[in-house]
DSSP file (Angstrom, degrees, kcal/mol; ACC not computed):
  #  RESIDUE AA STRUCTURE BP1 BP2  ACC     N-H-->O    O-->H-N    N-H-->O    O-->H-N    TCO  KAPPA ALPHA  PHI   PSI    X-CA   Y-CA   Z-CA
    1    1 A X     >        0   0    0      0, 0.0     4,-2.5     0, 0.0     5,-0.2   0.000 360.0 360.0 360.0 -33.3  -70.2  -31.2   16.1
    2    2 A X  H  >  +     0   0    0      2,-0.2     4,-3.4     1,-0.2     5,-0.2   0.976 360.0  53.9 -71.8 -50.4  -69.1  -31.5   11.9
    3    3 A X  H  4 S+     0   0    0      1,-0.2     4,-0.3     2,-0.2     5,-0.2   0.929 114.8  43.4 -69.1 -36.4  -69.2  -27.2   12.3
    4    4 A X  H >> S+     0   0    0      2,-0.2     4,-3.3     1,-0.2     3,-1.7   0.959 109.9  52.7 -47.8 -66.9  -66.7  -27.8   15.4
    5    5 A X  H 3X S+     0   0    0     -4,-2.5     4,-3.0     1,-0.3    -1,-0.2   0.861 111.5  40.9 -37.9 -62.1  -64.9  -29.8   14.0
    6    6 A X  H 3X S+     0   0    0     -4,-3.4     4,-0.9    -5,-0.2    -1,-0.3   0.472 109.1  57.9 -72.4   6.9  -64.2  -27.8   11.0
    7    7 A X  H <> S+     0   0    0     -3,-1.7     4,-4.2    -4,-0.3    -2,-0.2   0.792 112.0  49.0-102.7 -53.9  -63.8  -24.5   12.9
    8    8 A X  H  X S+     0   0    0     -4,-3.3     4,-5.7     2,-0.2     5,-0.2   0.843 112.1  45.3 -19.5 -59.8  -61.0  -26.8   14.6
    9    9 A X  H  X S+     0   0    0     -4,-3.0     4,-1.3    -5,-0.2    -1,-0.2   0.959 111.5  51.7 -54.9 -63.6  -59.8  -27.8   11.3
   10   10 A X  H >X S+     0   0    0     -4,-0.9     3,-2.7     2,-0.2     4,-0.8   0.962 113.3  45.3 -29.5 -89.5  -59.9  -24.1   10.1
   11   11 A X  H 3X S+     0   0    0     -4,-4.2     4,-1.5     1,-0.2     5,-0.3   0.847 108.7  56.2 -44.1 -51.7  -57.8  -22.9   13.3
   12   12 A X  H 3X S+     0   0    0     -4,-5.7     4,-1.2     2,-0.2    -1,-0.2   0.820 110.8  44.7 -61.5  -8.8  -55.3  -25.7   12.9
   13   13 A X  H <X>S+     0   0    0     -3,-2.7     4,-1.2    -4,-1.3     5,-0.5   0.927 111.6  55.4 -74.0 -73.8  -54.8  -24.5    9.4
   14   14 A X  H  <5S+     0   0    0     -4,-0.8     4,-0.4     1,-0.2    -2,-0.2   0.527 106.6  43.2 -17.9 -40.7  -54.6  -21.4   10.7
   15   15 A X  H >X5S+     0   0    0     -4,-1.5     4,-2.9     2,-0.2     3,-0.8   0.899 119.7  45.8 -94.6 -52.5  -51.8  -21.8   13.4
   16   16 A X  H >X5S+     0   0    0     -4,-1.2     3,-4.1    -5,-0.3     4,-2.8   0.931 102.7  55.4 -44.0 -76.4  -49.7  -23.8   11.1
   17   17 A X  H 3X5S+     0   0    0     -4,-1.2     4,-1.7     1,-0.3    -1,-0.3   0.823 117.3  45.7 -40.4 -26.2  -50.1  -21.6    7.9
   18   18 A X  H <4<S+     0   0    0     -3,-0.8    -1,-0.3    -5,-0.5    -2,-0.2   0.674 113.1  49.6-101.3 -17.5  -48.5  -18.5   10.9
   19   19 A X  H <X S+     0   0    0     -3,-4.1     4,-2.1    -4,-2.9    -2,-0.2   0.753 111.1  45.0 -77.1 -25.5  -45.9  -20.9   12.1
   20   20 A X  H  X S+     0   0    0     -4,-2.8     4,-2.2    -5,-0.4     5,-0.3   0.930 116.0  49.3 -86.2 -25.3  -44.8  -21.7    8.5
   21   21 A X  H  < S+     0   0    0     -4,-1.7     4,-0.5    -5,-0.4    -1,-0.2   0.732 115.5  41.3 -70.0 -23.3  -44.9  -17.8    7.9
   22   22 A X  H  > S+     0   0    0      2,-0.2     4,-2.3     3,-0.1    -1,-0.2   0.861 114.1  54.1 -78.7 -34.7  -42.8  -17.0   11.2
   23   23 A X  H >X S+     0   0    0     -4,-2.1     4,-1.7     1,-0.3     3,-1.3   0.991 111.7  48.0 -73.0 -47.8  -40.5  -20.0   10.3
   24   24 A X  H 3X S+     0   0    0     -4,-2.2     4,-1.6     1,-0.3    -1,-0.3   0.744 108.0  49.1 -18.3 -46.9  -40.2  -18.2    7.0
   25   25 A X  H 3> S+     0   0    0     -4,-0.5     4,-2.4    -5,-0.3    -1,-0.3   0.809 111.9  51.0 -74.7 -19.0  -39.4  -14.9    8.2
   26   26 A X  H XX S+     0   0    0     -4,-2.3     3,-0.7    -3,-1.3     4,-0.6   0.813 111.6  46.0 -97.0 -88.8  -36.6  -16.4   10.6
   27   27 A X  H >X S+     0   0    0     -4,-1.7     4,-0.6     1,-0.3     3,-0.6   0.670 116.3  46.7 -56.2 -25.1  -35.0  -18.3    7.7
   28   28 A X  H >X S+     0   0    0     -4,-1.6     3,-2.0     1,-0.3     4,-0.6   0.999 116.9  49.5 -58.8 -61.3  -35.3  -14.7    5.3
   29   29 A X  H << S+     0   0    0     -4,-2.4    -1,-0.3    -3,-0.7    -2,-0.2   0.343 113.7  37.4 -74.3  -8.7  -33.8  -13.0    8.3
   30   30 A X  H << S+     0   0    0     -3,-0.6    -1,-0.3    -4,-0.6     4,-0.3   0.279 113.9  68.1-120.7   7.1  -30.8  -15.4    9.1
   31   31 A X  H <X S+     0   0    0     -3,-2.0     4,-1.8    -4,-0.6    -2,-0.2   0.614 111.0  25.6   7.0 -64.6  -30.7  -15.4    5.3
   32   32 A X  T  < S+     0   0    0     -4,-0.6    -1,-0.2     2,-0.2    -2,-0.1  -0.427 113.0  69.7-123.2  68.8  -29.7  -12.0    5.0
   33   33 A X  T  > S+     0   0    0     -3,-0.2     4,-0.7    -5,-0.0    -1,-0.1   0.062 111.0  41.8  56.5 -65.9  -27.9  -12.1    8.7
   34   34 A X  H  > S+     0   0    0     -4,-0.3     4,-2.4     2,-0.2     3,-0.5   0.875 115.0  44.1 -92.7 -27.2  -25.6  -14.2    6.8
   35   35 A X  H  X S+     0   0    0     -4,-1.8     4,-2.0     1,-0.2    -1,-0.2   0.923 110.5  60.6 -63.1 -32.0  -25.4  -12.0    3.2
   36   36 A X  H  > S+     0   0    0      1,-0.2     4,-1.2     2,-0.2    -2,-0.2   0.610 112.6  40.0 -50.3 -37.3  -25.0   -8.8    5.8
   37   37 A X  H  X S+     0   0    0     -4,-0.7     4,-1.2    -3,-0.5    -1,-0.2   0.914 109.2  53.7 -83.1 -42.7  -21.8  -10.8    6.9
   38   38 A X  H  X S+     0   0    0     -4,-2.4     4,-3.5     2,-0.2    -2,-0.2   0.845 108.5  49.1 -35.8 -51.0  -20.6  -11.9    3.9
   39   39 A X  H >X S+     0   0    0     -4,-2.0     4,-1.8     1,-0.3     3,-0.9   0.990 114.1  50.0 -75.2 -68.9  -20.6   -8.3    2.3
   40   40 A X  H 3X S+     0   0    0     -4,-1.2     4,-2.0     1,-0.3    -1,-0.3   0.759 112.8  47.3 -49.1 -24.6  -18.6   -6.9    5.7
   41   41 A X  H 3X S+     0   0    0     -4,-1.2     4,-3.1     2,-0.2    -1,-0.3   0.931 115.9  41.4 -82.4 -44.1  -16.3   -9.5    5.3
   42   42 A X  H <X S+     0   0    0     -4,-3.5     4,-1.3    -3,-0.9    -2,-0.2   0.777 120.4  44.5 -52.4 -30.1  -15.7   -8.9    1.5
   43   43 A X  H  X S+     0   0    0     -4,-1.8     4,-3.8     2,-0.2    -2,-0.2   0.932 113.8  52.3 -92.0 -52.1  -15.7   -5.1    2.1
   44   44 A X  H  X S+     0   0    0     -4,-2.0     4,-2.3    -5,-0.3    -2,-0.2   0.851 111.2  44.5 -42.3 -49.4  -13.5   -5.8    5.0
   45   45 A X  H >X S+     0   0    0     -4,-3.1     4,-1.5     2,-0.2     3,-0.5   0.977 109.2  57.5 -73.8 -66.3  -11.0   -7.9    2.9
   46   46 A X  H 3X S+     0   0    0     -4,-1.3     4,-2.1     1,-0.3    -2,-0.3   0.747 103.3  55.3  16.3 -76.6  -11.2   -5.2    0.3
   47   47 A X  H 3X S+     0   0    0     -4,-3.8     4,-2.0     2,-0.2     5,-0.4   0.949 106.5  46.3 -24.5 -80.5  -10.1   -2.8    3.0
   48   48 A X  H <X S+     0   0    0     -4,-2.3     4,-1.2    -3,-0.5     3,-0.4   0.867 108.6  60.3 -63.1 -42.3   -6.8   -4.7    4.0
   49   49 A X  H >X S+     0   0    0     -4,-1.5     4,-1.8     1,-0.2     3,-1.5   0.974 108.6  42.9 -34.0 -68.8   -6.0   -5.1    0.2
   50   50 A X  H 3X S+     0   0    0     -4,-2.1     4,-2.8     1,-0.3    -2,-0.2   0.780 113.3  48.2 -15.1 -58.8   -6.0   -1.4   -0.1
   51   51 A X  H 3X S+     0   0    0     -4,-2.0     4,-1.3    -3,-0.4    -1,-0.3   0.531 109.3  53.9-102.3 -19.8   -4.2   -0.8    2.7
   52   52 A X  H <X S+     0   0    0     -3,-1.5     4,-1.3    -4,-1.2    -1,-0.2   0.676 112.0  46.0 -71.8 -26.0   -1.7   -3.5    1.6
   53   53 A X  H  X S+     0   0    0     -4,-1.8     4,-2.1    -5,-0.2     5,-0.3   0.938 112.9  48.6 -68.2 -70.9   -1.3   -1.7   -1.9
   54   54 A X  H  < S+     0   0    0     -4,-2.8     4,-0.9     1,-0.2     5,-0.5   0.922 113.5  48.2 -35.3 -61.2   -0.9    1.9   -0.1
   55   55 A X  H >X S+     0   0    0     -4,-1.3     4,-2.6     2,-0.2     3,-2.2   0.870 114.0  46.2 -44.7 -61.4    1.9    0.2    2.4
   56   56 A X  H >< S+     0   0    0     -4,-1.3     2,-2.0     1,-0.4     3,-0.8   0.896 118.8  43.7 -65.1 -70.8    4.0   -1.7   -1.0
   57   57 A X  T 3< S+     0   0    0     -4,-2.1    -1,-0.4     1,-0.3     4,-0.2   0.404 110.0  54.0 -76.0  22.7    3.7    2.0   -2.9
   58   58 A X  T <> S+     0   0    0     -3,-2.2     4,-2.3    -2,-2.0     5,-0.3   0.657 119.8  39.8-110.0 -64.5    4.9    3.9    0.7
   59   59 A X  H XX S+     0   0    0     -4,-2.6     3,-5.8    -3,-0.8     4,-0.7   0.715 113.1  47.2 -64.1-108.6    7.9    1.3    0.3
   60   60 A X  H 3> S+     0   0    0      1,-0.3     4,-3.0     2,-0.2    -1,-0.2   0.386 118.1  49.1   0.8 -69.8    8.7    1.4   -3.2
   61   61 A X  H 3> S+     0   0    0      1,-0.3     4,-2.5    -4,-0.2     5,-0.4   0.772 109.5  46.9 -37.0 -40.1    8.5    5.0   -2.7
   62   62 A X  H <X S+     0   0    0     -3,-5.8     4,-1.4    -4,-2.3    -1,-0.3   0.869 109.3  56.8 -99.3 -34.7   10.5    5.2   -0.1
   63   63 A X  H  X S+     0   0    0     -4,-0.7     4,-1.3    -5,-0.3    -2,-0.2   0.974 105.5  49.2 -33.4 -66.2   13.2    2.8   -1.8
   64   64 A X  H >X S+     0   0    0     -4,-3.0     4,-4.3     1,-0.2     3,-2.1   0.972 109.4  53.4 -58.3 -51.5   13.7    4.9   -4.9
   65   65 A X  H 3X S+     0   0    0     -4,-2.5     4,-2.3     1,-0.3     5,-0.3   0.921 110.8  49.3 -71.1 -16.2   14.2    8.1   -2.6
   66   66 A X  H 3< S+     0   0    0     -4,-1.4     4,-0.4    -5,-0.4    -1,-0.3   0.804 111.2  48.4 -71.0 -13.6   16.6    6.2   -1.0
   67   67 A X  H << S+     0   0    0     -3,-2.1     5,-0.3    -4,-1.3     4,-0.2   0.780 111.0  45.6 -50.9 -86.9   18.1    5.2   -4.0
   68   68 A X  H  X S+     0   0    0     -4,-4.3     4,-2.2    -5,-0.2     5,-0.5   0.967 109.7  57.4 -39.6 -49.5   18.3    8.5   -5.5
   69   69 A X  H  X S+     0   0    0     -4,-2.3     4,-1.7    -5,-0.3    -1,-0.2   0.872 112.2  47.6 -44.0 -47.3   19.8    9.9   -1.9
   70   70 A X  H >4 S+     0   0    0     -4,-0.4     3,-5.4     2,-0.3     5,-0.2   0.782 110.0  46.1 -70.1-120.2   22.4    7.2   -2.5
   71   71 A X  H >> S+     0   0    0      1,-0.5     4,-3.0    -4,-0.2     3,-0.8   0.230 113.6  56.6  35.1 -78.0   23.1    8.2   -6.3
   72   72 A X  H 3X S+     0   0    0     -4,-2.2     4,-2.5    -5,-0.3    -1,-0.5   0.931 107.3  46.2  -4.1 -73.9   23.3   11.9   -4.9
   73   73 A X  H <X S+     0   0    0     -3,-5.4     4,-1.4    -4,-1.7    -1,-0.2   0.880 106.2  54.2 -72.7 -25.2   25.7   11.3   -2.7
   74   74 A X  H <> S+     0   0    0     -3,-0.8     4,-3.0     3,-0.2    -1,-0.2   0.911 109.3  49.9 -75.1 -33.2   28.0    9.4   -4.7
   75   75 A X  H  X S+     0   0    0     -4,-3.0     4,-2.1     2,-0.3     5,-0.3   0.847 103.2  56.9 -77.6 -31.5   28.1   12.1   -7.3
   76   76 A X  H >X S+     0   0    0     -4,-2.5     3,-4.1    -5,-0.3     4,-1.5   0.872 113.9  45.0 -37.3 -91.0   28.8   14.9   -4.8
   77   77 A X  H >X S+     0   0    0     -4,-1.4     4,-1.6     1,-0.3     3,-0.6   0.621 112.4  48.7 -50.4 -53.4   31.9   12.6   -3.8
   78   78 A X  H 3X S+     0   0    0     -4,-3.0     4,-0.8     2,-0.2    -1,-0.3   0.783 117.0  45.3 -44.3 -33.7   32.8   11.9   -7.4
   79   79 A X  H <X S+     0   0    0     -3,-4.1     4,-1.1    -4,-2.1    -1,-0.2   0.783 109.6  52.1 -85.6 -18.0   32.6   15.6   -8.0
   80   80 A X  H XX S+     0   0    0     -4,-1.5     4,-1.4    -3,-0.6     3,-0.7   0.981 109.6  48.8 -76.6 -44.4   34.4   16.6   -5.2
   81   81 A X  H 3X S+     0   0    0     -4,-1.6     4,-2.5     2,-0.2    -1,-0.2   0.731 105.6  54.3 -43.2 -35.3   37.2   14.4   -6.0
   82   82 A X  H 3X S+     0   0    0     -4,-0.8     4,-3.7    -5,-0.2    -1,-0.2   0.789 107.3  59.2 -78.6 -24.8   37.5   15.5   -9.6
   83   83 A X  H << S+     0   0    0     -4,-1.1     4,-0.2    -3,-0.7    -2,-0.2   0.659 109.4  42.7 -63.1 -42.8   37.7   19.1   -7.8
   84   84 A X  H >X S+     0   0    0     -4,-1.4     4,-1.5     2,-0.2     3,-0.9   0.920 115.2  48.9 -63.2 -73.1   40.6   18.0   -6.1
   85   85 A X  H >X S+     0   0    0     -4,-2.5     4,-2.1     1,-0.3     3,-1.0   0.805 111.7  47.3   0.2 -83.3   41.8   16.5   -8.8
   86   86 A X  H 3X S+     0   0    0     -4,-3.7     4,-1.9     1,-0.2    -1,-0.3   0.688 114.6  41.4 -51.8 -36.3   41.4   19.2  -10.9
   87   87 A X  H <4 S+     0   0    0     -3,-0.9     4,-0.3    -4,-0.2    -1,-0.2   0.501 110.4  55.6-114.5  20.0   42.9   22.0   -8.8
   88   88 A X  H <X S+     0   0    0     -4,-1.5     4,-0.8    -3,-1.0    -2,-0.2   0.749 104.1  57.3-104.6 -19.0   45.7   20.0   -7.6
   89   89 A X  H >X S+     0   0    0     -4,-2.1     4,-2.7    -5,-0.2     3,-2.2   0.993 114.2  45.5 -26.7 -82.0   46.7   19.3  -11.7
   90   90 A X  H >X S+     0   0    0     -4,-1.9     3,-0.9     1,-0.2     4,-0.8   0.831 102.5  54.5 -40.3-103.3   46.7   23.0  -11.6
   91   91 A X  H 3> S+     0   0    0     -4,-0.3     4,-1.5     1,-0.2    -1,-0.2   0.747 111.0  56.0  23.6 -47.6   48.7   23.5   -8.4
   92   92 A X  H <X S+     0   0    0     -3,-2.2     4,-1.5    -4,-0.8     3,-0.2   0.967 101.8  48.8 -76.2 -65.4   51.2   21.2  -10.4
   93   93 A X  H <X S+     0   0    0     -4,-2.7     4,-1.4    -3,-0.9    -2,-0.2   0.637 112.2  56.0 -59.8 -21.5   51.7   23.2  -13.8
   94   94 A X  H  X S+     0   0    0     -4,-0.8     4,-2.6    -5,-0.3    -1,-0.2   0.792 105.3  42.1 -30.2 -65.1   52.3   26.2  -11.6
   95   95 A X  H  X S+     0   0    0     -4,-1.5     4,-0.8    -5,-0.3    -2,-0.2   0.539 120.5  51.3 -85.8  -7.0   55.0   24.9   -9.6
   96   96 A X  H  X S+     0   0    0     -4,-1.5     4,-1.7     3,-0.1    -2,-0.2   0.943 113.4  51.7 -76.1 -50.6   56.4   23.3  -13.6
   97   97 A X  H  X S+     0   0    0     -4,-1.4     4,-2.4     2,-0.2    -2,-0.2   0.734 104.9  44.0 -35.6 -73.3   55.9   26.5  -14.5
   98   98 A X  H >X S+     0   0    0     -4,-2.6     4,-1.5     2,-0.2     3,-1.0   0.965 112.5  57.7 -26.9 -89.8   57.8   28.3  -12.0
   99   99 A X  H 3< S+     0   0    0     -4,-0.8     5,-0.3     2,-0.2    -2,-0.2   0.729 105.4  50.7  -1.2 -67.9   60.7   25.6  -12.4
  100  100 A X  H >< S+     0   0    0     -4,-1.7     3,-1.0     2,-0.2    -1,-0.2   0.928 109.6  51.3 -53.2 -48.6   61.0   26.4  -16.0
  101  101 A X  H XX S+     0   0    0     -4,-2.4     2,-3.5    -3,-1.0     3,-2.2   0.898 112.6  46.4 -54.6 -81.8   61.2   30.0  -15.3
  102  102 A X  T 3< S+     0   0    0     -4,-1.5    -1,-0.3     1,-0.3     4,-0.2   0.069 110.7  43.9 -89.8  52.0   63.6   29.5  -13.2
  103  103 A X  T <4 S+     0   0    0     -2,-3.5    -1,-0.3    -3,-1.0    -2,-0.2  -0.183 110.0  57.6-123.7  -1.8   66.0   27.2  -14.8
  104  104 A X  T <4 S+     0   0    0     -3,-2.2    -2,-0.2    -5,-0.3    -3,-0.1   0.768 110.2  49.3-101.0 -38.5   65.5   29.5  -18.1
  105  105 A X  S  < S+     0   0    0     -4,-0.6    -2,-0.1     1,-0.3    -3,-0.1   0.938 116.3  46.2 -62.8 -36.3   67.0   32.9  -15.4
  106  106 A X              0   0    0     -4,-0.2    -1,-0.3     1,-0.2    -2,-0.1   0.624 360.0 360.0 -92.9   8.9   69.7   30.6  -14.4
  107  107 A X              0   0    0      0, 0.0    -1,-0.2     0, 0.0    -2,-0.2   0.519 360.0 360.0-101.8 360.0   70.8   29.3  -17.9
């Protein structure tokens, strides 16, 4: 009956000591369940940072050339104007010109 008893004893060690090793393995395994989420969520944020950078330097980028475009365009029209300017000045001293001659043939 004592050997029974202790064989008893034995097994209920036994069953425990493989429940506390299963309980283990499920707390290891929802353990790294939960580091396995962390890291997607970190790489995941990580992502949409990137992708938050890339968008702001797409804009920036796309600012300046719009900028420049601008800048560009005003100096065409400032040169075209000076063009005018310029070749109606001429245009002018021509027709002064003229005038002088011919006020110097009739005097």
């Amino acid at each position: 009956l004592k050997i029974l008893e202790e064989k008893k004893k034995r097994v209920d060690e036994l069953v425990a000591a493989e429940k506390e090793r299963k309980d283990l393995e499920k707390r290891e395994q929802e353990q790294q369940k939960q580091r396995q989420k962390e890291k997607e969520e970190k790489a995941a944020e990580e992502r949409a940072r990137k992708a938050a950078e890339v968008k702001a330097r797409w804009k920036r980028m796309d600012e300046a050339r719009t900028q420049a475009e601008e800048r560009r365009r005003i100096q065409e029209e400032k040169d075209r104007l000076f063009q005018e300017a310029d070749a109606q000045r001429r245009e002018n001293e021509k027709k002064e010109k003229l005038e002088r001659e011919k006020a110097e043939e009739e005097a």
